[in-house]
BAMIDO-466574 format. One line per 3 residues: number of its first residue (from 1); their letters; for each residue x, y, z of N, C-alpha, C. Coordinates in nm, 3 decimals, padded with zeros to 5 digits. Layout:
NUM) a) X Y Z X Y Z X Y Z | ...
end
This chain:
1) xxx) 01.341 04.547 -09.032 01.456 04.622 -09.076 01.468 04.605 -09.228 | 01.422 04.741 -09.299 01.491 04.712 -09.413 01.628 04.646 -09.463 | 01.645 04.559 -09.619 01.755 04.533 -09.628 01.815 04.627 -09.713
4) xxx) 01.983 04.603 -09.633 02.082 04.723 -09.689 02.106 04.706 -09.858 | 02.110 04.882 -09.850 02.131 04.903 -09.971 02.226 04.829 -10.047 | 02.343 04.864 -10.009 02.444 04.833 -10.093 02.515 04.708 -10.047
7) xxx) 02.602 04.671 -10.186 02.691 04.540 -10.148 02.776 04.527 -10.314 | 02.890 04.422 -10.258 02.912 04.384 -10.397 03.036 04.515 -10.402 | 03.050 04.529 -10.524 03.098 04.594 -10.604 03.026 04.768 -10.572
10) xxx) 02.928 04.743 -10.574 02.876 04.908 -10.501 02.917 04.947 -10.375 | 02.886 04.880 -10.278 02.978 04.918 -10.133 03.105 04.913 -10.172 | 03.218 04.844 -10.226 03.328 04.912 -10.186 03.375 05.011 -10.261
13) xxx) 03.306 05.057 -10.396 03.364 05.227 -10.462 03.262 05.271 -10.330 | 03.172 05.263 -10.280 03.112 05.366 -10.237 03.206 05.404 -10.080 | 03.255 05.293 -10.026 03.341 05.281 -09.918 03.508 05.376 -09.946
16) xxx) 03.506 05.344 -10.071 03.611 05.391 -10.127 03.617 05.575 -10.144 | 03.493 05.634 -10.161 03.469 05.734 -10.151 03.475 05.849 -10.042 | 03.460 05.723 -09.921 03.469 05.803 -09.809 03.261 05.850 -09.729
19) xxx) 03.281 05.865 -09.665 03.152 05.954 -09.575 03.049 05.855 -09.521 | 03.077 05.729 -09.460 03.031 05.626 -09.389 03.091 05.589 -09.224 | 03.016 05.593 -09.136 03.044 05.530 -09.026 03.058 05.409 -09.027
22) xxx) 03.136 05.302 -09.019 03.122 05.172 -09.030 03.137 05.128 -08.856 | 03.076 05.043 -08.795 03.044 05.022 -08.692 03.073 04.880 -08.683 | 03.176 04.826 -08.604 03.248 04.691 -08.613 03.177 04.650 -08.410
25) xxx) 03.137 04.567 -08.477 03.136 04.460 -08.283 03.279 04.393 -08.309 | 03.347 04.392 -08.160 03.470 04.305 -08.181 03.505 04.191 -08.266 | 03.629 04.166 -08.284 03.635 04.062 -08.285 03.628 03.945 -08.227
28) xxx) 03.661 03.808 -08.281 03.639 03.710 -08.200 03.684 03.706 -08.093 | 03.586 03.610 -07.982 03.639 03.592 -07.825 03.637 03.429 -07.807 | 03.560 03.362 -07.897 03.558 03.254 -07.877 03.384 03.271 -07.788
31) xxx) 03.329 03.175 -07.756 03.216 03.175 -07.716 03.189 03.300 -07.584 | 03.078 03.355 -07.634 03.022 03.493 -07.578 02.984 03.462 -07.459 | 03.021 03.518 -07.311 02.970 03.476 -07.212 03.010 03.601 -07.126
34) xxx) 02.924 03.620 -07.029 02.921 03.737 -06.964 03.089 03.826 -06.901 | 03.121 03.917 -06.920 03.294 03.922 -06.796 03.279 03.882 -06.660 | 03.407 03.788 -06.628 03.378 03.830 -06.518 03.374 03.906 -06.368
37) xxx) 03.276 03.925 -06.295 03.344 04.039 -06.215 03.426 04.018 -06.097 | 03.470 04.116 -06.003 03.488 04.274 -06.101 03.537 04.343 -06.239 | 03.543 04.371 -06.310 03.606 04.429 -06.449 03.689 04.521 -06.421
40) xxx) 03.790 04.578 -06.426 03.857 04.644 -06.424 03.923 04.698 -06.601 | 03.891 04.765 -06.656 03.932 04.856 -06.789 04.012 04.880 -06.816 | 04.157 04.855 -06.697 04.256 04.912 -06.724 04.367 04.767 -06.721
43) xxx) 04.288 04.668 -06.660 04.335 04.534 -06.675 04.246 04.418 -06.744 | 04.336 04.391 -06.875 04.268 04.297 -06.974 04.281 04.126 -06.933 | 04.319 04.123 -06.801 04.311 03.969 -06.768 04.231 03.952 -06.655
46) xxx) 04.148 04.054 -06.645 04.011 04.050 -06.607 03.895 04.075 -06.657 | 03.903 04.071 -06.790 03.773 04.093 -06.931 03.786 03.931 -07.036 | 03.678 03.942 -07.086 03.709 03.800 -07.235 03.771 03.891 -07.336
49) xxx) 03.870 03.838 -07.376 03.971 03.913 -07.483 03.962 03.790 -07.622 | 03.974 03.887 -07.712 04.012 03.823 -07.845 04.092 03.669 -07.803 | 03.999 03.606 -07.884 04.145 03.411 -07.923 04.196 03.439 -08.010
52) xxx) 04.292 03.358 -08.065 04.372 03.339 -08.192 04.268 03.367 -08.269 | 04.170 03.323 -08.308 04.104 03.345 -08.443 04.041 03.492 -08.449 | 03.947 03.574 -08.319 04.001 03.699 -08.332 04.099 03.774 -08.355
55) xxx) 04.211 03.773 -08.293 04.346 03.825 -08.374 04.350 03.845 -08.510 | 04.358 03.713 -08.567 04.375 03.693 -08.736 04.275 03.740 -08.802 | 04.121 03.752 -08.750 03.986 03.793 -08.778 04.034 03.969 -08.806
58) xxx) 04.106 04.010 -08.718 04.128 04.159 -08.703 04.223 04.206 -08.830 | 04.350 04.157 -08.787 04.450 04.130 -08.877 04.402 04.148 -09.072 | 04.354 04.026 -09.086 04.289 04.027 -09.191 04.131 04.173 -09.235
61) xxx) 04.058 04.169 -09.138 04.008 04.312 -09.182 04.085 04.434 -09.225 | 04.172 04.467 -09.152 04.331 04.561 -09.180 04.325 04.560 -09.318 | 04.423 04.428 -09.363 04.452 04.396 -09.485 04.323 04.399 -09.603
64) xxx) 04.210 04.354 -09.582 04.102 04.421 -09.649 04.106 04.561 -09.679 | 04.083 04.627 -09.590 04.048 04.818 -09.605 04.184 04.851 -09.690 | 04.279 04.779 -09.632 04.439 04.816 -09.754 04.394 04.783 -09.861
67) xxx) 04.363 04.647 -09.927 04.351 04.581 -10.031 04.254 04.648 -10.124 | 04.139 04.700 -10.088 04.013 04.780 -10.102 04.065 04.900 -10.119 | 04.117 04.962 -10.046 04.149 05.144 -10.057 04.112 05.181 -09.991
70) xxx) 04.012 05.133 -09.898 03.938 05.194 -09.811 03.979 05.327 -09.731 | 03.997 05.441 -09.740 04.061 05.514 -09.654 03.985 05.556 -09.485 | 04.040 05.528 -09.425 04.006 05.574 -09.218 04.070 05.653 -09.177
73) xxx) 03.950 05.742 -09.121 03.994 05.846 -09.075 03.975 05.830 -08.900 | 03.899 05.858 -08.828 03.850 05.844 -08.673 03.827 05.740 -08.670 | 03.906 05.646 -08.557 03.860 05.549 -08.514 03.846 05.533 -08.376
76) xxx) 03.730 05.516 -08.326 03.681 05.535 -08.174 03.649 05.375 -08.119 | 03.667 05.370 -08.025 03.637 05.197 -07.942 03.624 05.210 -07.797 | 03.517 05.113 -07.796 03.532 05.089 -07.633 03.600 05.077 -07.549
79) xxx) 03.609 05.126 -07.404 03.744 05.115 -07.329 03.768 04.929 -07.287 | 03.700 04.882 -07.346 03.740 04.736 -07.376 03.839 04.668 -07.475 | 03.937 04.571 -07.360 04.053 04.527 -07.451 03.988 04.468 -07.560
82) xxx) 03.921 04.394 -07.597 03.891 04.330 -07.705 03.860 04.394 -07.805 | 03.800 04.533 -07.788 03.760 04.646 -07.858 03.871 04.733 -07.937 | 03.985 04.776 -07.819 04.081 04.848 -07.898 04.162 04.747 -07.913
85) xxx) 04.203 04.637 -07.885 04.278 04.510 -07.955 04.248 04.511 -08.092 | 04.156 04.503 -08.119 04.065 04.451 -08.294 04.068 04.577 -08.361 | 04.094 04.732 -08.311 04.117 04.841 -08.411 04.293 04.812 -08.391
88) xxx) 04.357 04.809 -08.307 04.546 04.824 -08.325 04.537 04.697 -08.370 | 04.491 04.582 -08.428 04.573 04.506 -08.539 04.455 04.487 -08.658 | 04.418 04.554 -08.687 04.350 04.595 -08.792 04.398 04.734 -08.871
91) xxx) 04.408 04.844 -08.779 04.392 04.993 -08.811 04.571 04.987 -08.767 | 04.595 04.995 -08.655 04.740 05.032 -08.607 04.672 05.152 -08.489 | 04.561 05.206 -08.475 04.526 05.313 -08.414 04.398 05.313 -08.340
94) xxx) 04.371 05.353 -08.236 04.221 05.427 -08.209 04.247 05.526 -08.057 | 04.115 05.538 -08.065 04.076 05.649 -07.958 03.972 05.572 -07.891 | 04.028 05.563 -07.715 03.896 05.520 -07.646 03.811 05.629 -07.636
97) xxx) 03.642 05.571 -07.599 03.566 05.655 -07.566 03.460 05.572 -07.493 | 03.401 05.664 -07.400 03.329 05.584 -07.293 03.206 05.551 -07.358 | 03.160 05.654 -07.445 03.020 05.589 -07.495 03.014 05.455 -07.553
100) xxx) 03.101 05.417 -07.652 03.126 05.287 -07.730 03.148 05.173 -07.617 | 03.175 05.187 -07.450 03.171 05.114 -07.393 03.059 05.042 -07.391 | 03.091 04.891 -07.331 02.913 04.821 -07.297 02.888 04.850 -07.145
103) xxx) 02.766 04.805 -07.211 02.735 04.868 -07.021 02.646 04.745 -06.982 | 02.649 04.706 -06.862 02.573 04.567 -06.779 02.416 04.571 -06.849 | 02.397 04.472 -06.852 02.259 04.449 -06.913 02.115 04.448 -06.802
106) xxx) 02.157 04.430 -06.683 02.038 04.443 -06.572 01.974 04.589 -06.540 | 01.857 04.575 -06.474 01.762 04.718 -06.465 01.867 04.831 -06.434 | 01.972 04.814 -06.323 02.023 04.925 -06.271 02.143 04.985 -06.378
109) xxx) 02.169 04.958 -06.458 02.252 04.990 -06.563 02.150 05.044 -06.692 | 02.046 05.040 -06.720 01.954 05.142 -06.816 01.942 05.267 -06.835 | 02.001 05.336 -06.705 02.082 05.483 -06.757 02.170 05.519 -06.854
112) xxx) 02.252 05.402 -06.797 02.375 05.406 -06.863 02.332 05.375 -06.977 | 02.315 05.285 -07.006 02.257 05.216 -07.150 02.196 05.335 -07.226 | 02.126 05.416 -07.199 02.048 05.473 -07.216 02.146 05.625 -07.278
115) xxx) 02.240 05.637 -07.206 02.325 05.773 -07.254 02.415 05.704 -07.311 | 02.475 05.567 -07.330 02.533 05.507 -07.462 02.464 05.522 -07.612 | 02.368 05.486 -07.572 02.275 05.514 -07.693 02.248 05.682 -07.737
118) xxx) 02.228 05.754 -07.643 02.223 05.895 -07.736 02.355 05.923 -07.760 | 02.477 05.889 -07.731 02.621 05.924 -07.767 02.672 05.858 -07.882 | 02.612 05.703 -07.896 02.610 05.643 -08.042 02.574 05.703 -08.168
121) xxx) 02.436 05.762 -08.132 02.315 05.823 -08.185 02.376 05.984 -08.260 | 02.457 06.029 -08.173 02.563 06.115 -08.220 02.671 06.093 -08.314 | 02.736 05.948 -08.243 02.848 05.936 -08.361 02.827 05.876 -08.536
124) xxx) 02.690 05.813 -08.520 02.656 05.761 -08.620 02.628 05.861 -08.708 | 02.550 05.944 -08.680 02.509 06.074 -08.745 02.591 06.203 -08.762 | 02.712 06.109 -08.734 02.815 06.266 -08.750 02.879 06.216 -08.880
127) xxx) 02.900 06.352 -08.961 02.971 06.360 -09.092 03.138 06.300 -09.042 | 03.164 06.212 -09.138 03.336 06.193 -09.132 03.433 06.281 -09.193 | 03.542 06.295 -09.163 03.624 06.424 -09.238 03.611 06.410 -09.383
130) xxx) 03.624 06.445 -09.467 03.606 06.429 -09.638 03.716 06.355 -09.658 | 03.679 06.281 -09.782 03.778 06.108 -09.798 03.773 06.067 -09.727 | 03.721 06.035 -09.611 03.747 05.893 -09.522 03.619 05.859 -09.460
133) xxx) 03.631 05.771 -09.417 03.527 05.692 -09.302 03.570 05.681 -09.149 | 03.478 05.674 -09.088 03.449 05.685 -08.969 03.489 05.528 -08.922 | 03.572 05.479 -08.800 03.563 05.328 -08.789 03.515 05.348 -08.634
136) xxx) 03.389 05.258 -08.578 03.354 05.283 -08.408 03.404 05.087 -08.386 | 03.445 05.095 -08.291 03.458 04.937 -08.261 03.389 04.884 -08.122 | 03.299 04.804 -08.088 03.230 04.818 -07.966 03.157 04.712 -07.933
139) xxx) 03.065 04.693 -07.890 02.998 04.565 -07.886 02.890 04.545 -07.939 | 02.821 04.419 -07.939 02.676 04.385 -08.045 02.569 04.450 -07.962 | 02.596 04.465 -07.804 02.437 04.489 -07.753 02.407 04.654 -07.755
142) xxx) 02.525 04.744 -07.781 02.509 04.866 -07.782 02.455 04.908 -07.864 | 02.467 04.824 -08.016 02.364 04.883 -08.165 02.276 04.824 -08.112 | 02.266 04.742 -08.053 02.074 04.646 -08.045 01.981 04.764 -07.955
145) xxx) 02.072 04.801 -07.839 02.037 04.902 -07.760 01.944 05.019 -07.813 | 02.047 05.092 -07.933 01.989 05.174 -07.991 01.921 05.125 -08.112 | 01.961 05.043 -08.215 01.881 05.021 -08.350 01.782 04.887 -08.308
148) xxx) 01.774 04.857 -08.255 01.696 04.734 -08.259 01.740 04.600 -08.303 | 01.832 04.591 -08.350 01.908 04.473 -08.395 02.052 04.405 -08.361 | 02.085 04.292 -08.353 02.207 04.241 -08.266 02.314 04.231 -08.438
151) xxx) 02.404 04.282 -08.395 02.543 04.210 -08.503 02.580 04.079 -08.423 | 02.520 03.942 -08.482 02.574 03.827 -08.410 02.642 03.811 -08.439 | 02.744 03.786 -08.501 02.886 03.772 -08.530 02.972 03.873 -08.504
154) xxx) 03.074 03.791 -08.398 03.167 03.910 -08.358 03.291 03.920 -08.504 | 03.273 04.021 -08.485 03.352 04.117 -08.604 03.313 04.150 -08.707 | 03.193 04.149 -08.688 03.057 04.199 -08.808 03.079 04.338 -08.793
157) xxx) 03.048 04.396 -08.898 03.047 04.561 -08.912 02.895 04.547 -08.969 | 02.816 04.688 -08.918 02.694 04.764 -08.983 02.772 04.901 -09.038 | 02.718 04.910 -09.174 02.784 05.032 -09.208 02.704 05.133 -09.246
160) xxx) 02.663 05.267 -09.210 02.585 05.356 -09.155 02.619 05.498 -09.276 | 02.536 05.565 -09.326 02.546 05.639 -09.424 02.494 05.805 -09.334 | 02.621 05.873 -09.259 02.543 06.011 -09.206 02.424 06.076 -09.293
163) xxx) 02.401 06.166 -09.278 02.278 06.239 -09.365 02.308 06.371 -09.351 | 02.381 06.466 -09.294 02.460 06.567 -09.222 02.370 06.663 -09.195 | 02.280 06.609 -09.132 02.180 06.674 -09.023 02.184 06.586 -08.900
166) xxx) 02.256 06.471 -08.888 02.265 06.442 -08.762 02.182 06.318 -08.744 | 02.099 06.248 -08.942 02.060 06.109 -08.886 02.135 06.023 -08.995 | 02.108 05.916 -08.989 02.185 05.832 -09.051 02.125 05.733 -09.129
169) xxx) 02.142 05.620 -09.199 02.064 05.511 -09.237 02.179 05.392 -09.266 | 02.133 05.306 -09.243 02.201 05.179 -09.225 02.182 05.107 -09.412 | 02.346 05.106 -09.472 02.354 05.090 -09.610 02.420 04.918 -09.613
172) xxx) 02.475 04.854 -09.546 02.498 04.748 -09.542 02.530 04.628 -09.390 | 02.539 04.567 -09.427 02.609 04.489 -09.326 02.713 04.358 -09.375 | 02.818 04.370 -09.293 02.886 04.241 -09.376 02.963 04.194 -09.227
175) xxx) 02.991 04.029 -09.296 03.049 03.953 -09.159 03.212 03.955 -09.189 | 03.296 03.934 -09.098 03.442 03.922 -09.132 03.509 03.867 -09.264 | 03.474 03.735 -09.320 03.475 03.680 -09.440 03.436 03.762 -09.571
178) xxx) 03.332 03.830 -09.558 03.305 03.905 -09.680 03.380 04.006 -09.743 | 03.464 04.090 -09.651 03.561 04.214 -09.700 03.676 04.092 -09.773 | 03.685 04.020 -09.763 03.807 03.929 -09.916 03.685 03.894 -10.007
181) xxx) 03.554 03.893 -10.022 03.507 03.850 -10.113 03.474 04.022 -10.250 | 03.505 04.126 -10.164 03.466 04.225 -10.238 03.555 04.285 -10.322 | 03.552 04.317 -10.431 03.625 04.314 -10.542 03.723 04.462 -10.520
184) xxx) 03.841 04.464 -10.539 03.907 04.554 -10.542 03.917 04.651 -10.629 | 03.980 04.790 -10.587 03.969 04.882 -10.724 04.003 04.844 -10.848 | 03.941 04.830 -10.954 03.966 04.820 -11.096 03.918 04.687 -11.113
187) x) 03.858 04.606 -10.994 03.813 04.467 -11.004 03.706 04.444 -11.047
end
């Protein structure tokens, strides 16, 4: 995997500009371990949900994209609590969508997996409205699925540059800690 373009002081005017998918794996859960079953989607005390330090992990991204300028426009997440938990106290907002869901990792779930990935493959490569960015919130194995690579850290963002033909290229990556290290407008 090439390394990403940008960082620093260049990613956030360029963030600031608008026309990036940024692609967040949840926030924290505290140690990663399978759900357990049955799952039910519509009840979050049958999934691993954000700890305290996810919360504040979220919280604080929020206050970044404020602090930054960052402007968001669409924000899409998995029908997982931990997923739209980490956009409503970050963002205040999202939209579920089934593709951004995860899907079981064994043979009989590779369909699925499989039409997550061309529906990703879509959103990554879709233009964002003008001035803003795109926010997807979802899990680490769904980019690995499709790009080949894991976001190990939950609440890592890959941030994805459309091409507006429908492909994309991957311009950075940063872990939760880094959006306070990036210099603000006029900084």
């Amino acid at each position: 995997m090439p390394e990403p373009a940008l960082q620093g002081d260049a990613l956030a005017r360029a963030l600031q500009g608008g026309g990036f998918v940024i692609f967040f794996r949840h926030a924290d859960t505290g140690p990663a371990y399978p759900d357990p079953q049955p799952i039910d989607l519509n009840r979050c005390d049958t999934q691993r949900n954000l700890d305290e330090n996810g919360r504040a992990q979220a919280k604080s991204i929020g206050e970044q994209f404020k602090r930054l300028r960052i402007p968001v426009g669409q924000i899409l997440v998995s029908e997982f609590c931990r997923c739209w938990q980490t956009a409503q106290l970050a963002f205040g907002r999202y939209e579920k969508t089934p593709v951004l869901t995860g899907r079981g990792r064994d043979a009989s779930a590779q369909q699925a997996r499989s039409e997550a990935s061309r529906g990703l493959r879509a959103l990554l490569g879709s233009t964002p409205a003008a001035g803003t960015n795109t926010v997807l919130v979802s899990h680490g194995f769904n980019l690995m699925d499709l790009e080949g690579f894991l976001l190990a850290t939950q609440g890592e963002a890959a941030i994805f540059r459309p091409d507006g033909r429908g492909g994309y290229a991957l311009v950075a990556r940063i872990v939760p800690e880094e959006w306070a290290r990036l210099p603000g407008p006029g900084g």
